[in-house]
N, C-alpha and C positions, 0 to 999 in steps of 0.2 A: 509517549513511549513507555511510560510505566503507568502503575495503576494510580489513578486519582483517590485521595481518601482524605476524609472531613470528618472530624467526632461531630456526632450530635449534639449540639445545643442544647444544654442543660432544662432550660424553659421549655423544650420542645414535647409537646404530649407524644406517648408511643400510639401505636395505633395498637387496637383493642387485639387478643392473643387469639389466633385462630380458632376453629372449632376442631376437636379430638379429631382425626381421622378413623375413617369407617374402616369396620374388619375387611381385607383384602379378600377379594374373592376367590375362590379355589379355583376357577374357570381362567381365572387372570392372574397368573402370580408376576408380581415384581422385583425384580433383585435389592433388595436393601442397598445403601450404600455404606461400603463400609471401612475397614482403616487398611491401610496396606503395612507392607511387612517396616518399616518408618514410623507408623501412627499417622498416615497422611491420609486426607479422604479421599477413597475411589469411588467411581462409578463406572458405570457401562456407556455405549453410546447408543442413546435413544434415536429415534425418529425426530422430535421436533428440533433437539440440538445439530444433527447432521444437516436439517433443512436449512435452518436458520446462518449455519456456516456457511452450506454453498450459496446460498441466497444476498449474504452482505458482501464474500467474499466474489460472488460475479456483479452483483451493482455495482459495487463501491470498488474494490481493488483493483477487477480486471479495467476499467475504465482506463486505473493510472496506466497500465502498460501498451492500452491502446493508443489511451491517447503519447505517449511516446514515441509509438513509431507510424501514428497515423497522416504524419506530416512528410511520408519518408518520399512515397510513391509519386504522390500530389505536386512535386515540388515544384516542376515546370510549370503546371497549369496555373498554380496560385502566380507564380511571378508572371505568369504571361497576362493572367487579371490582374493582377497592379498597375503592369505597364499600360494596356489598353484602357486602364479606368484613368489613370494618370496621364495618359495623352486625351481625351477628351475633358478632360475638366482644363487642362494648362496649353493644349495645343501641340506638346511635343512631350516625346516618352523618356523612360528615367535612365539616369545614367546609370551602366554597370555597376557601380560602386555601392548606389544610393538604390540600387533594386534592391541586392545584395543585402543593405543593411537593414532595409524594409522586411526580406524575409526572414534575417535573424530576428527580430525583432520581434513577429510570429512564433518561432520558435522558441525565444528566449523567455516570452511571456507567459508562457506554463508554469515554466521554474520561480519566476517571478510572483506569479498568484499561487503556488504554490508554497512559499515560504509566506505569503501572508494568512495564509489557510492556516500552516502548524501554529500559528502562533494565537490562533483564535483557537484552537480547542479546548484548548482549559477552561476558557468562557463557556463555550460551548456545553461540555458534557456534563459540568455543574449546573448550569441551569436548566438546562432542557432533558438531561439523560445518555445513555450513550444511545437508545433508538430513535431519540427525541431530534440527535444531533446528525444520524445519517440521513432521517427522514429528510431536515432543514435543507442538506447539503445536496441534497437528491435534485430538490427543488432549482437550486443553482445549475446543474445539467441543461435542465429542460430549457432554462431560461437560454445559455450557451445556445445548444443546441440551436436555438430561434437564432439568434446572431449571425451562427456560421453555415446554416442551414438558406437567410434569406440574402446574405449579403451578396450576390451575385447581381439577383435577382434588384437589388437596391443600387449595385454599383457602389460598394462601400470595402473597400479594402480595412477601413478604419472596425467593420466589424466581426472581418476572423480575426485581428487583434484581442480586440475585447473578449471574444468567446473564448480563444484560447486561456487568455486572462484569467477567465469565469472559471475554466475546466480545472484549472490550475491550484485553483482557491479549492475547489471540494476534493482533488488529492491531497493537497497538504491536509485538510480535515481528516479525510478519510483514511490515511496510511497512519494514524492513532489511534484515530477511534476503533475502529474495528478491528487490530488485536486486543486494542482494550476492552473493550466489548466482549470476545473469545475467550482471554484468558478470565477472567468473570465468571463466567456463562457455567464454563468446563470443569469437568474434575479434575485434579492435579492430575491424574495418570494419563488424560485424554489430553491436557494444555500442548503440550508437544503435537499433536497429530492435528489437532484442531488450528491450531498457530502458527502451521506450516501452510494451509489451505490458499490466504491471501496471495504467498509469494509464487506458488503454482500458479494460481488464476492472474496474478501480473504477467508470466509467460505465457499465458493462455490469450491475455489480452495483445498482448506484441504480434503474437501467431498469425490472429484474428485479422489483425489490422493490415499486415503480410498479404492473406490471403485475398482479405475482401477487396488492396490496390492492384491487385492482377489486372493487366487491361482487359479482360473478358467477364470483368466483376465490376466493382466501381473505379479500376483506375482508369476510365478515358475521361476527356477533357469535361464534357458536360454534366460529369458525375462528382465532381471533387466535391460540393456543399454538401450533396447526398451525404458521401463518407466522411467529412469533418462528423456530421449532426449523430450519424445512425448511434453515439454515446445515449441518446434520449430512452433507444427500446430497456438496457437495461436498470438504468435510473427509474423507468418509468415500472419497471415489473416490482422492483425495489418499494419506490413510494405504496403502489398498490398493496402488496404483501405483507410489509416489515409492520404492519400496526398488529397483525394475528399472533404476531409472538412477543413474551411480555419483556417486560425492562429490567436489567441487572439485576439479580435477586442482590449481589453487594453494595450497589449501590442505590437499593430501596433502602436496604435495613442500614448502612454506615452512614451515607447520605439524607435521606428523607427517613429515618429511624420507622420506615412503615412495616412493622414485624409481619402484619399479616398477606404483604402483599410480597415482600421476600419468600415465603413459605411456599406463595403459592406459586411462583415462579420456581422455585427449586422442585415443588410436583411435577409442572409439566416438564423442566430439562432432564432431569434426573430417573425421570416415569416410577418414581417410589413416595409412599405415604409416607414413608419416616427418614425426615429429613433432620430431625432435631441435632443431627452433629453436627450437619452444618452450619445451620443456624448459631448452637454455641459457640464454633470457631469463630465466624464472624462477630458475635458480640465480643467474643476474647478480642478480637484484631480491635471493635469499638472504644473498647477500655481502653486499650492498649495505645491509643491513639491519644491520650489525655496526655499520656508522659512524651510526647513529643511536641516539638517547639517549629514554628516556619522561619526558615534563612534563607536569604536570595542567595541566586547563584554566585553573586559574587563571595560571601562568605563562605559559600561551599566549597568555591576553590580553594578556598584561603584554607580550608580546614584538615588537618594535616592525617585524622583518623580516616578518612575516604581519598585520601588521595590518591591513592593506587586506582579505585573503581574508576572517579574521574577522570584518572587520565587512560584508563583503559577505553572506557566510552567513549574520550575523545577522538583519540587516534583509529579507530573502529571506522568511526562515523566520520571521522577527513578522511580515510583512505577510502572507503565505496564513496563516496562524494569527489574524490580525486583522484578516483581509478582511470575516468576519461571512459565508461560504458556508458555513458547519457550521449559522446559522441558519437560510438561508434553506433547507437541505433539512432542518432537523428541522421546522420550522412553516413549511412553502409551504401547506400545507393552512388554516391558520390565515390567511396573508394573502391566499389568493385569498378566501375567504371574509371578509374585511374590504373586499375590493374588489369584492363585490358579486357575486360569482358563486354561483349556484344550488349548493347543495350537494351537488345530485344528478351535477350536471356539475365539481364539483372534482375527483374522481380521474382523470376524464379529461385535464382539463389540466395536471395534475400529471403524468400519463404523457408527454403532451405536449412538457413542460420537459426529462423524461428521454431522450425521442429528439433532442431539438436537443443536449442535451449530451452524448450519444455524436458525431454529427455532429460539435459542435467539436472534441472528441477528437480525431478522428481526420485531421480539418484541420488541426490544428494537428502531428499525428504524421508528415502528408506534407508539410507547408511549415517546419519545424522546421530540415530541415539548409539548405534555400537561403534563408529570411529570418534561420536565428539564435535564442539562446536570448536575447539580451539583447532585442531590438527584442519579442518575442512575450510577456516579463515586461513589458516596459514599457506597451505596449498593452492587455494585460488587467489588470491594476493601473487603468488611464487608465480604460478602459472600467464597470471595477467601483465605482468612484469617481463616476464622473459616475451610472452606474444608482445606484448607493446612494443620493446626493442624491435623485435625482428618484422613489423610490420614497418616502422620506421625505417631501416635498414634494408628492405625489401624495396618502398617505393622510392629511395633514392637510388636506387642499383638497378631499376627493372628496365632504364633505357639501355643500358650495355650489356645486361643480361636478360633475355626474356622471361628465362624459365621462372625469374625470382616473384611476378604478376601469381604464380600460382600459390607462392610462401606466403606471401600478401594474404592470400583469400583465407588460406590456413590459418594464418595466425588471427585474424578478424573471428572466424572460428571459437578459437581454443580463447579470446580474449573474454566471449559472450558464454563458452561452456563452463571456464573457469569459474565466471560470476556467478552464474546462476547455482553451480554444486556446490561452491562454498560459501564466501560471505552476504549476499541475495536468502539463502536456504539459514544460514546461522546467526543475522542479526535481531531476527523478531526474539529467538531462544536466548542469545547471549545477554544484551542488552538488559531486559528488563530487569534479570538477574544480578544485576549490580548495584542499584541505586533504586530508592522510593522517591518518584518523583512524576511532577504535573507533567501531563506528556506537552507541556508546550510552552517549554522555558519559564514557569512560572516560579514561586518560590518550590522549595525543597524540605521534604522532611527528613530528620536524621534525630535520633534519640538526645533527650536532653542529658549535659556532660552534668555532673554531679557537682 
């Protein structure tokens, strides 16, 4: 969740100083890049940087949000394979209880492989790159995809587990890497529009997964592996694609000090021959990187000059972690059917929920820089808060009152608008703005004290 940075190794040869750039041609002019009214460096938005957004941003992002609610639709049919696989191997089928905790277990296993994913990134994007590391992670899809794609087919409950597992691991990678990757990539002036991409395409992928369990799509019964697997089409566009655009120009030249391979990647993002102020900030940021010291997190808490940031990121990151919106899109299905709606008609309004929460998405992505990151957390917090009560309060009252099944679906609602316009939209912006650090619990840098 922030940017990774490593001074170069004293020992380390630079790689040889590019050749001059050639006179621009008057048939092709290019915008220079240049300082905005700050002294910060701007650019435009090119063609291969917009590519390359929506390109990691639907392999790798949209995935997480699919795979979120792709388990929403499916849910009878996976339990009804459990049991029928579980009555021919034992003779007799599973108990309610023991189905039940089989399929949490399915479901829980994402979150699962996903905290072991964030915690390999730091490995990751050092060693390999930040394209190095989505390609690797891509790879893991495909593999999944095999899994929850044959296990029908094999009679293996044990491997939509695993796949879900698998899917679980290349989100927690990939919800790092690829803002890391973004804010890199981008001009300061473009980091906000480009940074926001991911968390639209996580709406995008909720929508998707919405639509495609329609039962006139893949939600009937002999379709569920189909729709676990179909993660592979864009994993798969991702691996083929993502080698045609080059690697971090920050993290060629801070990382692998290769000056001439930084330059040249700053040519194609930037579509301008004279990059040299970039390049000098970066080597400022290299220098600048000698006077800092690594402390683990535990010292960082201890450390009384960042305490504020610390504890600002923490409670951030507990509160969307324990807002309860990972419930409400693993069983929306389950509550609109508690509040009284025809079962024929839940996928529909389930699809429903996923077009208002791209909308807020994207509301929240264009009122973002003129209301603020703080006021747009504080208001969907406020919002999800008061809906949570009153869903709560809704389904204990809707057997003596009916009309309350309607406040229900309402507030389920405004639980998923509120997330997505505020803290969903303001923590990739907020966040990294606080702290210099391995986006995966790793040590931490902070200036050394005098």
């Amino acid at each position: 969740m922030g940017e990774t940075s490593r001074a170069a190794e004293p020992g380390l040869p630079s790689s040889p100083s590019p050749p001059p750039p050639s006179p621009r041609s008057a048939c092709s002019p290019a915008p220079p890049v240049g300082k905005g009214p700050g002294g910060d460096i701007t650019g435009h938005l090119t063609f291969p940087l917009l590519s390359v957004t929506l390109l990691v941003s639907f392999g790798s992002s949209m995935l997480y949000g699919y795979n979120l609610a792709v388990v929403n639709s499916p849910a009878e049919h996976i339990k009804a394979f459990y049991n029928a696989t579980w009555s021919q191997r034992y003779g007799h089928g599973l108990a309610p209880g023991l189905l039940t905790l089989l399929y949490a277990l399915t479901v829980s296993s994402f979150a699962l492989g996903g905290l072991v994913g964030s915690l390999l990134v730091g490995v990751l994007v050092e060693q390999y790159g930040r394209t190095g590391a989505l390609s690797r992670s891509a790879l893991l899809v495909l593999l999944a995809g095999g899994f929850m794609g044959f296990s029908r087919e094999l009679e293996s409950p044990e491997m939509v587990i695993i796949g879900r597992s698998i899917t679980g691991l290349h989100s927690g990678i990939c919800l790092s890497v690829v803002p890391l990757y973004l804010g890199e990539i981008a001009p300061k002036n473009l980091r906000g529009f480009l940074g926001l991409m991911p968390s639209i395409f996580i709406c995008l992928g909720i929508f998707s997964a919405q639509v495609l369990g329609l039962p006139e799509l893949l939600g009937k019964d002999r379709f569920w592996p189909l729709f676990l697997s179909v993660v592979v089409v864009p994993a798969s566009l991702q691996l083929l694609l993502l080698h045609c655009f080059p690697e971090s120009p920050r993290y060629l030249l801070i990382e692998r000090n290769d000056v001439y391979g930084a330059t040249k990647a700053l040519h194609r993002f930037l579509g301008t021959p004279d990059v040299q102020d970039v390049i000098e900030e970066m080597k400022e940021e290299q220098r600048s990187l000698f006077s800092m010291e690594m402390v683990s997190v535990w010292q960082l808490l201890r450390d009384r000059s960042v305490r504020w940031q610390t504890l600002s990121v923490v409670v951030v990151s507990a509160g969307m972690q324990l807002s309860g919106i990972d419930a409400i899109w693993f069983y929306t299905n389950t509550i609109f059917e508690n509040a009284g709606i025809p079962v024929s008609q839940i996928p529909y309004t389930t699809m429903g929920t996923g077009a208002i929460e791209v909308v807020a998405g994207l509301i929240g992505c264009f009122t973002i820089e003129r209301v603020g990151r703080r006021p747009l957390i504080i208001t969907g917090f406020c919002a999800m808060g008061i809906c949570s009560a009153g869903i709560t309060i809704s389904l204990l009252l809707q057997a003596a009152l009916p009309w309350m099944r309607y406040v229900s679906i309402a507030c389920v609602v405004g639980i998923i608008a509120g997330f997505c316009m505020g803290p969903d939209v303001s923590r990739c912006l907020l966040l990294p703005g606080f702290l210099w650090c391995l986006p995966a619990g790793g040590p931490v840098r902070v200036p050394c004290h005098p």
